[in-house]
C-alpha positions in Angstrom: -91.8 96.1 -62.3 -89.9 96.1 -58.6 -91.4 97.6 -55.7 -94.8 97.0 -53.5 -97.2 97.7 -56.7 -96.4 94.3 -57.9 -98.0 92.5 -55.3 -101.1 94.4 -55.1 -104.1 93.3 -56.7 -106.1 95.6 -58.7 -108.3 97.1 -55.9 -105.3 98.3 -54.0 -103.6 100.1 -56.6 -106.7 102.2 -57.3 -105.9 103.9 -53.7 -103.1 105.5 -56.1 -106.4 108.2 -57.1 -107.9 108.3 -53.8 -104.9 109.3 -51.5 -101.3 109.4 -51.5 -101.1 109.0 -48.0 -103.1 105.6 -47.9 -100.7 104.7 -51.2 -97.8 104.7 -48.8 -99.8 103.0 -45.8 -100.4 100.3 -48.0 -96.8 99.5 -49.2 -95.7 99.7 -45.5 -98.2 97.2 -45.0 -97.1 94.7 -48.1 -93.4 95.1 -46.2 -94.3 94.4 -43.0 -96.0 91.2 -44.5 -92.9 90.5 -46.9 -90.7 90.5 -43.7 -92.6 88.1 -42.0 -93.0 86.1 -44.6 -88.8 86.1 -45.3 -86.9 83.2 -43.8 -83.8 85.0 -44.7 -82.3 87.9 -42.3 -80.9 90.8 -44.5 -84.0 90.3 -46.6 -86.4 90.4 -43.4 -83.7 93.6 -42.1 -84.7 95.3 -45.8 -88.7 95.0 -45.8 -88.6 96.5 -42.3 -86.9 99.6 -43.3 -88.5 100.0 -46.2 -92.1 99.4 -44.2 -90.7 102.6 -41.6 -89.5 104.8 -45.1 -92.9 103.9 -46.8 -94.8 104.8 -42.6 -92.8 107.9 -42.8 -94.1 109.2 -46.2 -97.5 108.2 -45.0 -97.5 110.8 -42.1 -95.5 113.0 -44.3 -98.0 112.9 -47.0 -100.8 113.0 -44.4 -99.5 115.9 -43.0 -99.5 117.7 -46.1 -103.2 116.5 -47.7 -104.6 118.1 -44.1 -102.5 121.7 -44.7 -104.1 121.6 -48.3 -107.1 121.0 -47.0 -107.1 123.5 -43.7 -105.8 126.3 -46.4 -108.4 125.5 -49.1 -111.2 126.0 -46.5 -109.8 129.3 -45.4 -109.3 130.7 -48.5 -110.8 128.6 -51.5 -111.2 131.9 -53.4 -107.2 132.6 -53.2 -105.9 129.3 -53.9 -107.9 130.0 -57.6 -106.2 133.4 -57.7 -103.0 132.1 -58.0 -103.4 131.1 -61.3 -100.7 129.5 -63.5 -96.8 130.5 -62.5 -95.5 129.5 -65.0 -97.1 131.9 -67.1 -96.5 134.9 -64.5 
């Protein structure tokens, strides 16, 4: 398995269920700390663009959990109206 998830221990990938927003916060943070731990230059180059991609889904995705939030709370009722549409 490639990617961030390898190198977090069990606790951390439980933040999977509790936000996508703090998913992505946490892989920035495993890049920033593979970058400083790389003695090699196009390695260190990678982990800090993939720590700003993986920062950029975070506000992204943070941005989106507080619409769904801010729209649930006006209109909770609506949101259940909507049903399935795929069957519509």
């Amino acid at each position: 398995m490639n990617g961030p998830v390898r190198h977090m221990p069990d606790k951390e990938k439980v933040m999977l269920m509790s936000g996508t927003s703090e998913f992505y916060l946490a892989c920035a943070a495993q890049s920033l700390r593979d970058a400083d731990a790389s003695t090699l230059t196009n390695v260190r180059d990678r982990c800090l663009r993939s720590a700003a991609s993986w920062q950029a889904m975070a506000v992204r995705a943070a941005e989106i959990e507080a619409n769904r939030r801010a729209r649930e709370k006006r209109a909770p009722d609506a949101v259940a109206d909507l049903g399935d549409p795929v069957s519509s």
